[in-house]
BAMAR-126471 format. One record per residue (C-alpha): x, z, y; residue number from 0. Coordinates in nm, 4 decimals, always signed. Each point is the difference from the previous one (the first is absolute). Example, Ala and Ser with C-alpha at 12.3 -4.5 7.8 and 13.67 -1.06 7.14 Angstrom:
# BAMAR-126471
x=+1.2300&z=+0.7800&y=-0.4500&num=0 .
x=+0.1370&z=-0.0660&y=+0.3440&num=1 .
***
This chain:
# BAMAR-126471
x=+0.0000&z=+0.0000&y=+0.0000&num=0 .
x=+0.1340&z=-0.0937&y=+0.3349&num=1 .
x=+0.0536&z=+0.2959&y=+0.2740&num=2 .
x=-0.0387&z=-0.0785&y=+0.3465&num=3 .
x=+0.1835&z=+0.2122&y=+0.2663&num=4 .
x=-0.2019&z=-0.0864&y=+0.2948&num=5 .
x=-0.3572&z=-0.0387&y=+0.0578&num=6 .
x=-0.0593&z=-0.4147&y=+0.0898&num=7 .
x=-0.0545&z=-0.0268&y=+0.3779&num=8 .
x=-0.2371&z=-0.3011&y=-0.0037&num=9 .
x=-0.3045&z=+0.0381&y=-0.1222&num=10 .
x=-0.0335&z=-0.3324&y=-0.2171&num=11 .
x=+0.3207&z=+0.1381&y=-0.1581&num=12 .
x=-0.1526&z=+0.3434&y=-0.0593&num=13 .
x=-0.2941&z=-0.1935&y=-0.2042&num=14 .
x=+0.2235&z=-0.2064&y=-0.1650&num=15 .
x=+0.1219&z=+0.3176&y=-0.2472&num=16 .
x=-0.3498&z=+0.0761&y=-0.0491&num=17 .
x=-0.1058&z=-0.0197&y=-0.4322&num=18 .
x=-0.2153&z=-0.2197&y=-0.0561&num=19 .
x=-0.2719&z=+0.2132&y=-0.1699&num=20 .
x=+0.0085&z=+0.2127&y=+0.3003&num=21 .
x=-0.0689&z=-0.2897&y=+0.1798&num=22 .
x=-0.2899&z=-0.0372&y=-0.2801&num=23 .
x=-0.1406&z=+0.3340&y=+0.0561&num=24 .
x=+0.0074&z=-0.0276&y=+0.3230&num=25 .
x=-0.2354&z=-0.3504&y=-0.0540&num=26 .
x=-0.2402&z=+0.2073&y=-0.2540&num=27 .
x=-0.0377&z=+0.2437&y=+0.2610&num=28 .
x=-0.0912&z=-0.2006&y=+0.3030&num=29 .
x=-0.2802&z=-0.2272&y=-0.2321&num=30 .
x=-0.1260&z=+0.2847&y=-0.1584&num=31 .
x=-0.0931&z=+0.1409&y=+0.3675&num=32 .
x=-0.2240&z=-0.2800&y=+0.0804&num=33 .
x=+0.1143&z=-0.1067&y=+0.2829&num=34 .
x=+0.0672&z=-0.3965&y=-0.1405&num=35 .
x=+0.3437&z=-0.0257&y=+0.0959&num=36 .
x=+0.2056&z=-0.3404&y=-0.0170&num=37 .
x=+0.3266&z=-0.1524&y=-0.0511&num=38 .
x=+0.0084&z=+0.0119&y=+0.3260&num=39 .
x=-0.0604&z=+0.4191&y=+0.1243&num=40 .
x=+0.1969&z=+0.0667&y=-0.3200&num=41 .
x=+0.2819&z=-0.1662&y=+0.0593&num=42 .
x=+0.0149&z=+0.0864&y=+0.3432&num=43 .
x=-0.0321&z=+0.3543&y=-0.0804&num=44 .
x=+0.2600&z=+0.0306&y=-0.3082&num=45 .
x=+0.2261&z=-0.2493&y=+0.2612&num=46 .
x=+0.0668&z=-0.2585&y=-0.3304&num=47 .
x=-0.0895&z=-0.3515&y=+0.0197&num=48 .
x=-0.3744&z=-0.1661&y=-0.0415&num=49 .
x=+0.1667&z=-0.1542&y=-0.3195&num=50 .
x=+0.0827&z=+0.3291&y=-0.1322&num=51 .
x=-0.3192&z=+0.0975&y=+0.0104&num=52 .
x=-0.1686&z=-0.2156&y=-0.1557&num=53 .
x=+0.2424&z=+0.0135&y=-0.3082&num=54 .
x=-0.0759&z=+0.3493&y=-0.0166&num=55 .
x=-0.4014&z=-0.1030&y=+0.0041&num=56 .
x=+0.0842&z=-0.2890&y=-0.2709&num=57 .
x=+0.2038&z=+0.2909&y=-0.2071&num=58 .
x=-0.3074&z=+0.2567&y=+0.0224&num=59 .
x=-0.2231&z=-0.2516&y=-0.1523&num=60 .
x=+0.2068&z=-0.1700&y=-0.2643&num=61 .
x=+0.2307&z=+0.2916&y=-0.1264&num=62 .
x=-0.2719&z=+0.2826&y=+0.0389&num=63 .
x=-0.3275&z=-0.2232&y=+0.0322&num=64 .
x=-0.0809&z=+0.1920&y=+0.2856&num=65 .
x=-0.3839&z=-0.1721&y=+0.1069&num=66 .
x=+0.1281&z=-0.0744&y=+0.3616&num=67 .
x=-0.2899&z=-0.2307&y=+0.1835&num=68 .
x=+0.0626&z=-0.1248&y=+0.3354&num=69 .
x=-0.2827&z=+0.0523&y=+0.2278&num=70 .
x=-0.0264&z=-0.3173&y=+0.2214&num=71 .
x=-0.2741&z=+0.2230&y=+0.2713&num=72 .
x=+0.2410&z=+0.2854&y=-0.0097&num=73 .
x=+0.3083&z=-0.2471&y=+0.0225&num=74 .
x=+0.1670&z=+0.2636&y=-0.2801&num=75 .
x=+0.0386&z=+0.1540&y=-0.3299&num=76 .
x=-0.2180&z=+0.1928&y=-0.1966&num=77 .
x=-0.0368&z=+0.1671&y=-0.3404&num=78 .
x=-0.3011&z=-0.1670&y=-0.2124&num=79 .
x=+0.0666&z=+0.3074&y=-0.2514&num=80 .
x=+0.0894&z=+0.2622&y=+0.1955&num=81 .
x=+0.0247&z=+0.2155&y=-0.3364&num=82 .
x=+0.3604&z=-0.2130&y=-0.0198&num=83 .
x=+0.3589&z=+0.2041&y=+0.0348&num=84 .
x=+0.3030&z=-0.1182&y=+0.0334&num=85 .
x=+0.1551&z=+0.0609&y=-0.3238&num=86 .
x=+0.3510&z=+0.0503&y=+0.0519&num=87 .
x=+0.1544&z=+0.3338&y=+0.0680&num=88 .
x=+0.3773&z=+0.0559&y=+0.0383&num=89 .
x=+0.0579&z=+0.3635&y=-0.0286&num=90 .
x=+0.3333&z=+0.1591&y=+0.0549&num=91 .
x=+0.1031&z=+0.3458&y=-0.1574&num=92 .
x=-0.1051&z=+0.2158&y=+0.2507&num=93 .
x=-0.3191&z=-0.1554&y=-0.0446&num=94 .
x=-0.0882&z=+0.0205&y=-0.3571&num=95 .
x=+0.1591&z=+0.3588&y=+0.0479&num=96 .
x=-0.2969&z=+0.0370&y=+0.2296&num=97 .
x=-0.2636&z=-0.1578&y=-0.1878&num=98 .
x=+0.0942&z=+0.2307&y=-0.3326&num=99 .
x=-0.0551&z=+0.3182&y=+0.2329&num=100 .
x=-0.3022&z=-0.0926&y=+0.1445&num=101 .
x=-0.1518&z=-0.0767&y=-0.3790&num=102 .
x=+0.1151&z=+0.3250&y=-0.0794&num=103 .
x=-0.1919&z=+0.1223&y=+0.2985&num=104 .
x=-0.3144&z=-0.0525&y=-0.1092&num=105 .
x=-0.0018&z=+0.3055&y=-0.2240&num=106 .
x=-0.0715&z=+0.1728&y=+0.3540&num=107 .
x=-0.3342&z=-0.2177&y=+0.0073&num=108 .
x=-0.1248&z=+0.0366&y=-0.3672&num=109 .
x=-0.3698&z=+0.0788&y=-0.0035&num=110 .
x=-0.0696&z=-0.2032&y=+0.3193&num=111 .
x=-0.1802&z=-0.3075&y=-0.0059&num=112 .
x=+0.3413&z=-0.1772&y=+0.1648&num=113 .
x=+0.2196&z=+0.0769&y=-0.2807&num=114 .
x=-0.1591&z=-0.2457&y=-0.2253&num=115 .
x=+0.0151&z=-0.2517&y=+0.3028&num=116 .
x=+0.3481&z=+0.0801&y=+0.1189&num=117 .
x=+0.1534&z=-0.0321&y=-0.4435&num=118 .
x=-0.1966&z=-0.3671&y=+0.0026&num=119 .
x=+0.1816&z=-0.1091&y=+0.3695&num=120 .
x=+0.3581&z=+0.1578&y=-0.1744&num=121 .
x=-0.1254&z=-0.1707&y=-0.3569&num=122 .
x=+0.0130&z=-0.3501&y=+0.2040&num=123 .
x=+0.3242&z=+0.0438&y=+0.1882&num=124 .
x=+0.1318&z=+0.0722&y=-0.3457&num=125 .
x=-0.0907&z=-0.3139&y=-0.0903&num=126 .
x=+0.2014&z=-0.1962&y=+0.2487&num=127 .
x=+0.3347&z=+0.2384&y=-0.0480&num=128 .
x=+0.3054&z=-0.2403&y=-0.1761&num=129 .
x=+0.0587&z=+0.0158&y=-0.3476&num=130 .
x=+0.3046&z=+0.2269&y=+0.0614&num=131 .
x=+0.0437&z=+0.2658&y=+0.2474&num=132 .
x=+0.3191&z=+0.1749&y=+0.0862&num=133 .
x=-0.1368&z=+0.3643&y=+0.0277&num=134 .
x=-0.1617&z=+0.0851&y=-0.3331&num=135 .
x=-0.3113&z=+0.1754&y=+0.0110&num=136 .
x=+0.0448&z=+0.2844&y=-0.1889&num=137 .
x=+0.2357&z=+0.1370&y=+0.2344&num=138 .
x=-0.2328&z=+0.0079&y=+0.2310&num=139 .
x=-0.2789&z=+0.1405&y=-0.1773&num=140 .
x=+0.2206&z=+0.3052&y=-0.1597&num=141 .
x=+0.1513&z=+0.1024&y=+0.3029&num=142 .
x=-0.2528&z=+0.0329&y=+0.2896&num=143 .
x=-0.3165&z=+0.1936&y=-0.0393&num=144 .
x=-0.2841&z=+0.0294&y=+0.2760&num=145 .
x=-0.1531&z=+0.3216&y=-0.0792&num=146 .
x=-0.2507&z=+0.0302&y=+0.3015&num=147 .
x=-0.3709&z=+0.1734&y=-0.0244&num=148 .
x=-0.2801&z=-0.0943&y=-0.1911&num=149 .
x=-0.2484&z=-0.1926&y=+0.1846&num=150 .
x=-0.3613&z=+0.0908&y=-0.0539&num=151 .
x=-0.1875&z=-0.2492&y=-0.1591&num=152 .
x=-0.2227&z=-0.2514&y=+0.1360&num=153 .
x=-0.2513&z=-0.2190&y=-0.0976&num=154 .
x=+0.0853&z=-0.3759&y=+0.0099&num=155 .
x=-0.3274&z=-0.1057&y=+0.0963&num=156 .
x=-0.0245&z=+0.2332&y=+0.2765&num=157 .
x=+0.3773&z=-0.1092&y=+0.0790&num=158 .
x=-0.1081&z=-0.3786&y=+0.0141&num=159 .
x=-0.3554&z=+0.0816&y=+0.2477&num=160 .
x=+0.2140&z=+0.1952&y=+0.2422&num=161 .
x=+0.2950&z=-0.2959&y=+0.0150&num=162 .
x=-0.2750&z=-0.2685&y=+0.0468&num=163 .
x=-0.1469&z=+0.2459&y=+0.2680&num=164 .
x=+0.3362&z=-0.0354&y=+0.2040&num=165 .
x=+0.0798&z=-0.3561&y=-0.0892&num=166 .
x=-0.3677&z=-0.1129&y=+0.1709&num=167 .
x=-0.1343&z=+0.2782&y=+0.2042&num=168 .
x=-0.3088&z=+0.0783&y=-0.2343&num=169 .
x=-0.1641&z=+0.3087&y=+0.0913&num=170 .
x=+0.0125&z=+0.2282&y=-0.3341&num=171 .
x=-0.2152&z=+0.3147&y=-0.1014&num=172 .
x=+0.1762&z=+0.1990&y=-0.1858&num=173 .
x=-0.0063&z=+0.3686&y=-0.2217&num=174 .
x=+0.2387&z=+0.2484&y=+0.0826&num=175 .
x=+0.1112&z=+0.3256&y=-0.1460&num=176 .
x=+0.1595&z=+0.1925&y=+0.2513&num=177 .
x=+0.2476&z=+0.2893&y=-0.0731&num=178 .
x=-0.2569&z=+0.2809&y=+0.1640&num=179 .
x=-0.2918&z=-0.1278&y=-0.1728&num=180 .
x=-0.0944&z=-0.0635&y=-0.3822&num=181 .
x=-0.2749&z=-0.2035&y=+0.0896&num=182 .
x=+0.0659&z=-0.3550&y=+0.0798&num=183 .
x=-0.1470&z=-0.1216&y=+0.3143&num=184 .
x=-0.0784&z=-0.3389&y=+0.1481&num=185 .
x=+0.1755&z=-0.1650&y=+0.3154&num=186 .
x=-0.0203&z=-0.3636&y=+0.1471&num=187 .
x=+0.3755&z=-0.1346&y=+0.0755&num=188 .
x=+0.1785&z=-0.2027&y=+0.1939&num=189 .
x=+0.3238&z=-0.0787&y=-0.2215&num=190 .
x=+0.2538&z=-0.0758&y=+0.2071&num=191 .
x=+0.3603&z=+0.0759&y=-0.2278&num=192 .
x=+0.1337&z=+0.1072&y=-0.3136&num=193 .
x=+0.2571&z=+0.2696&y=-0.0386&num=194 .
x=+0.2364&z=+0.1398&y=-0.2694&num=195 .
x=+0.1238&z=+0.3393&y=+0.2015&num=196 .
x=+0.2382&z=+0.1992&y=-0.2350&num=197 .
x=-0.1293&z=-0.1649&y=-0.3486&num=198 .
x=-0.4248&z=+0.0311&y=+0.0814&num=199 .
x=-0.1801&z=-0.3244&y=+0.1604&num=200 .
x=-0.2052&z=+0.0718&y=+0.2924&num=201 .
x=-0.2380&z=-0.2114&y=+0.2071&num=202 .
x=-0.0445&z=+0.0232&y=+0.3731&num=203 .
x=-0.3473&z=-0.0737&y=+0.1082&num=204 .
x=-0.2713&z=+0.0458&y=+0.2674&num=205 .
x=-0.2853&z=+0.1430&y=-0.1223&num=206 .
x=-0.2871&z=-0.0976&y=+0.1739&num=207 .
x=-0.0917&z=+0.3926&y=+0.0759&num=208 .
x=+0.2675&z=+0.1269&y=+0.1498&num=209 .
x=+0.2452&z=-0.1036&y=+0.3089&num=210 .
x=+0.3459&z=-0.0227&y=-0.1298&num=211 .
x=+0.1666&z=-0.1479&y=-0.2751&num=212 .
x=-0.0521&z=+0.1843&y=-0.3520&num=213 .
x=+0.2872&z=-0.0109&y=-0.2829&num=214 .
x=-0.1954&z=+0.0199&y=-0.3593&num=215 .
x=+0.2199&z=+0.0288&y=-0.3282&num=216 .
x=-0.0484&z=-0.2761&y=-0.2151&num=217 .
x=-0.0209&z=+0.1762&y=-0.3054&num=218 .
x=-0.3066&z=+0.2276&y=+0.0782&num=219 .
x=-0.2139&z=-0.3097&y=+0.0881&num=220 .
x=-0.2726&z=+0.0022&y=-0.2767&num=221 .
x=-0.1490&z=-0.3412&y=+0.0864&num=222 .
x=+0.0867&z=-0.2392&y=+0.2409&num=223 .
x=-0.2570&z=-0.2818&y=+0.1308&num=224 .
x=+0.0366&z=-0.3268&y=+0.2106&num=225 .
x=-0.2256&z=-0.0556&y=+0.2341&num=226 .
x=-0.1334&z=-0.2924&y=+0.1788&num=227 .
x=+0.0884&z=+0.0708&y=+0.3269&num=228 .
x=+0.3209&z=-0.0496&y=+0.1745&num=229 .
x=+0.1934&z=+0.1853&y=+0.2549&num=230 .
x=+0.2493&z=-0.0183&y=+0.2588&num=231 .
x=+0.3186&z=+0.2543&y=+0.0020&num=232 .
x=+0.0477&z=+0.2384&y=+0.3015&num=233 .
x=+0.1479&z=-0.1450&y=+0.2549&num=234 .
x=+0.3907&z=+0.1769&y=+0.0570&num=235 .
x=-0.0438&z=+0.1276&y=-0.3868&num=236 .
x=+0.3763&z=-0.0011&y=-0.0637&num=237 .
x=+0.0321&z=+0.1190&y=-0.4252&num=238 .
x=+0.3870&z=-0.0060&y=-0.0121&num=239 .
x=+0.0232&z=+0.2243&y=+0.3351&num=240 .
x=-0.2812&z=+0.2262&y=-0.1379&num=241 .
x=+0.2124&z=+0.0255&y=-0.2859&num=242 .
x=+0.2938&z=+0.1014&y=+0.1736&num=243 .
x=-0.1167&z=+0.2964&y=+0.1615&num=244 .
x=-0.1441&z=+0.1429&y=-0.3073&num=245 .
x=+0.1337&z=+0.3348&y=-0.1637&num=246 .
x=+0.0045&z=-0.0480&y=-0.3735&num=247 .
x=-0.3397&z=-0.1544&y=-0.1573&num=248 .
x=-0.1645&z=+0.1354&y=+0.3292&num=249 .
x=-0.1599&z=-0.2768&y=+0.2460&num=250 .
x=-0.1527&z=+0.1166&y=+0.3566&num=251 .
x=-0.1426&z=-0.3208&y=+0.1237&num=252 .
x=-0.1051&z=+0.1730&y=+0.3657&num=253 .
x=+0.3234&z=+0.1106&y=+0.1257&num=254 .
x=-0.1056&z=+0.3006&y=+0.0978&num=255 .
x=+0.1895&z=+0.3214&y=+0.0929&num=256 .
x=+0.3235&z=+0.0378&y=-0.1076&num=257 .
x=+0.1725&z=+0.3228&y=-0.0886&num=258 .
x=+0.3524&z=+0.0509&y=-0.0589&num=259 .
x=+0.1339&z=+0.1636&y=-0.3187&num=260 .
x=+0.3352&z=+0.2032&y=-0.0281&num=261 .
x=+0.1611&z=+0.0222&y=-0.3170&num=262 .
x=+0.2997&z=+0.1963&y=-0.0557&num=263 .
x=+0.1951&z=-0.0533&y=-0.3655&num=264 .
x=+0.2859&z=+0.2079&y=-0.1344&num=265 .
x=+0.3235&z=-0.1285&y=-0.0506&num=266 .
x=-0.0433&z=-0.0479&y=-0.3843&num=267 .
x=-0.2786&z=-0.3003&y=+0.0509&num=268 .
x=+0.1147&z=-0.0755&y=+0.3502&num=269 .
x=+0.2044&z=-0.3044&y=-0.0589&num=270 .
x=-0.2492&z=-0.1948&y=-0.2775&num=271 .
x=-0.2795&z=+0.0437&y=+0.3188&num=272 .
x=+0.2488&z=-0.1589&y=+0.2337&num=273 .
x=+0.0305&z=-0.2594&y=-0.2060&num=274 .
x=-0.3450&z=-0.1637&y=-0.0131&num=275 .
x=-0.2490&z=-0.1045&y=+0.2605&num=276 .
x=-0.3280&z=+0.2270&y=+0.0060&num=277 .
x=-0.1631&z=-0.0904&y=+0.3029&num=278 .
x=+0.1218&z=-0.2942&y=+0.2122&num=279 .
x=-0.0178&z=+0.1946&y=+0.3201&num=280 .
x=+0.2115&z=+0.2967&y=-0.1858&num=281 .
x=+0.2019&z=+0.2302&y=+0.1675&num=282 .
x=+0.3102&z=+0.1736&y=-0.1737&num=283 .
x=+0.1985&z=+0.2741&y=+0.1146&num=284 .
x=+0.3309&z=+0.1477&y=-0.1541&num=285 .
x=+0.0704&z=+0.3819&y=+0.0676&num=286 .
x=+0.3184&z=+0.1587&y=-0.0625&num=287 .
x=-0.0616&z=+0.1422&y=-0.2903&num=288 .
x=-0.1003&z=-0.3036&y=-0.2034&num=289 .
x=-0.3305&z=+0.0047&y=+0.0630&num=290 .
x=-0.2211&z=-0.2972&y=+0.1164&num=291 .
x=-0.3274&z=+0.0253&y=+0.2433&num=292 .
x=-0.2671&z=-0.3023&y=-0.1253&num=293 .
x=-0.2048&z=-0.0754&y=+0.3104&num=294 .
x=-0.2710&z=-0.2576&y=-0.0298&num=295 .
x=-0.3971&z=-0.0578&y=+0.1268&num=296 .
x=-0.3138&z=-0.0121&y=-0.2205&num=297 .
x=-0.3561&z=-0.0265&y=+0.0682&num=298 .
x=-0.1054&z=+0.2563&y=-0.2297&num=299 .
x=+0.2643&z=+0.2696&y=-0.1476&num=300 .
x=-0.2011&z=+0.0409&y=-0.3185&num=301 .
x=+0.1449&z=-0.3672&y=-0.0774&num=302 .
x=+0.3360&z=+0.1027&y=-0.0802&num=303 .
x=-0.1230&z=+0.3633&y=-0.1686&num=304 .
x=+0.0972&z=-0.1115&y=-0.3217&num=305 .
x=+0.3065&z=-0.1556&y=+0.1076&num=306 .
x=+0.1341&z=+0.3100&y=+0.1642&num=307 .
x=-0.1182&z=+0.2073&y=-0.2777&num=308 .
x=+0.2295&z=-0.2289&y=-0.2600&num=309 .
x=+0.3139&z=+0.1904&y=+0.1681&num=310 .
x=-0.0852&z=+0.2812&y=-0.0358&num=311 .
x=+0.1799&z=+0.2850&y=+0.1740&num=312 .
x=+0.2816&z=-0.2546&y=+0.0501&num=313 .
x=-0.2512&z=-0.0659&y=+0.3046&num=314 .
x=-0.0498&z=+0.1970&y=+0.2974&num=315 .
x=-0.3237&z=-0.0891&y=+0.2570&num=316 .
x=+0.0908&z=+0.0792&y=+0.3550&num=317 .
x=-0.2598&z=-0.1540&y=+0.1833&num=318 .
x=-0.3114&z=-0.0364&y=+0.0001&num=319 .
x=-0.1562&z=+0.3267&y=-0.0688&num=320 .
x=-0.3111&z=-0.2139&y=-0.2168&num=321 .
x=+0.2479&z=-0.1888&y=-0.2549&num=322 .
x=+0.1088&z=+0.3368&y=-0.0484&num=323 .
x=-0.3312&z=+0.1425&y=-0.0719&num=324 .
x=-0.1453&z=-0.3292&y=-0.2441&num=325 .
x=+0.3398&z=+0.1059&y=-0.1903&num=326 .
x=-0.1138&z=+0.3317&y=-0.0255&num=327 .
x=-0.3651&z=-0.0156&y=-0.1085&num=328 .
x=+0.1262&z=-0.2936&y=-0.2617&num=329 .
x=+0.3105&z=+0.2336&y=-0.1210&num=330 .
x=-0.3270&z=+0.2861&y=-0.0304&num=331 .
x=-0.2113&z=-0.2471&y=-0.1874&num=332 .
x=+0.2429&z=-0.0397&y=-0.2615&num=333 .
x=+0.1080&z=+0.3312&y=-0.0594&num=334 .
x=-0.3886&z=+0.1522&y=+0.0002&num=335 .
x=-0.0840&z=+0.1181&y=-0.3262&num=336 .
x=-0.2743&z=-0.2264&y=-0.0527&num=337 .
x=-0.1051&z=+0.1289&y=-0.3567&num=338 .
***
């Protein structure tokens, strides 16, 4: 393979190193969009020749029977399958390293509906692997584990309504089982995104009764209904920055009061806290003797209850005074002699 110590100044020279299949890809891509590029836009915007294009376009179809159509209103390209893939995949070493660990993955998914769907997608790039491979498999498989929680099951069919429910804005009516009641009650819901927050799936809806966004878990919906009606998303709903600001599994869609939690951890546990992110607006102080002071905001302190209690007295509460009491009336509950 031939190095290059300097990057090409011109651009026609920079596209001239280009592979061809990337050059392929990036031809797949742009059809597949539907925008009906042409020789033309796509050499123009790879910076090859018109010619070079269109060998590429003759190569699709004869090599790999790809069912490009040229659209003469359009003036450009189009899939008349658009099931078709390109079927060529060069993968380097690093990447069938990657695509071994991510098959291995999936244990963290069994008894979700997208276990089976994620082992057919892996079955298929298996498929179009070479013959021979240069890291053998078994290394792979005998010397990485993923040992993360169990998820709770859920039902596929439920799994399927809620995804269509995103995918075209169907109003749904669904059951729900919430944690503080046995008794499953009905709600009308707006599904606007999926979630999988520390191993559970959660969706993020409006339901039609109440102002702000509500997070359900997945795997206490007892039925799950399409509806007939359509909807249109909040305006400003934002699910990755929602996300963000979360504590744990906790979502508080209304941004409402925050209050700021100090955390002080001995010196034994002080160094494996420093070294992970709890909140992203976190706070850490070092004292002299080795001790570290956790400062971050919540919504509601009796989100992180059960976090805090997980350190036990490796965890001190300075601030505020009603963390300190939820800790206490839990820490109560547990030791009451309940017999």
């Amino acid at each position: 393979m031939k190095r290059f110590g300097a990057e090409p100044k011109a651009s026609m020279a920079k596209a001239k190193f280009k592979p061809q299949f990337q050059r392929l890809v990036f031809i797949d891509r742009k059809i597949r969009a539907g925008r009906h590029p042409n020789c033309t836009t796509l050499s123009r915007e790879w910076q090859v020749s018109y010619k070079t294009i269109q060998r590429d376009i003759d190569y699709l179809k004869d090599a790999h029977n790809a069912p490009i159509e040229y659209d003469q209103a359009h003036r450009g390209f189009y899939y008349k399958d658009p099931t078709w893939f390109l079927p060529a995949v060069m993968l380097s070493e690093g990447d069938i390293f990657a695509l071994l660990i991510g098959s291995q993955a999936l244990q963290m998914y069994q008894g979700t509906p997208m276990a089976g769907e994620l082992k057919a997608i892996y079955a298929k790039l298996a498929q179009l692997l070479p013959e021979q491979i240069s890291v053998p498999p078994e290394l792979i498989f005998d010397r990485l584990s993923f040992l993360g929680a169990p998820c709770r099951p859920i039902n596929a069919d439920i799994w399927k309504s809620l995804v269509r429910g995103i995918l075209h804005q169907r109003v749904m009516w669904i059951e729900y089982t919430s944690p503080r009641s046995k008794a499953p009650k009905a709600h009308t819901i707006h599904p606007l995104h999926l979630a999988n927050i520390e191993g559970d799936w959660y969706i993020l809806a409006h339901e039609t009764r109440w102002k702000d966004i509500a997070q359900f878990a997945v795997s206490r919906i007892r039925q799950a209904e399409l509806q007939n009606a359509t909807f249109v998303p909040p305006k400003g709903f934002d699910a990755k920055r929602v996300l963000k600001d979360r504590f744990g599994k906790f979502i508080h869609m209304n941004g409402g009061d925050r209050t700021t939690v100090r955390l002080l951890f001995k010196p034994e546990i002080a160094s494996s806290i420093a070294e992970r992110t709890w909140h992203p607006k976190q706070k850490l102080k070092w004292r002299k003797d080795g001790s570290l002071e956790l400062l971050f905001p919540v919504v509601d302190v009796r989100d992180i209850v059960p976090w805090v209690l997980s350190f036990g007295s490796g965890a001190q509460i300075l601030s505020p005074g009603s963390l300190r009491k939820e800790i206490m009336q839990e820490a109560f509950e547990m030791i009451k002699d309940k017999r």
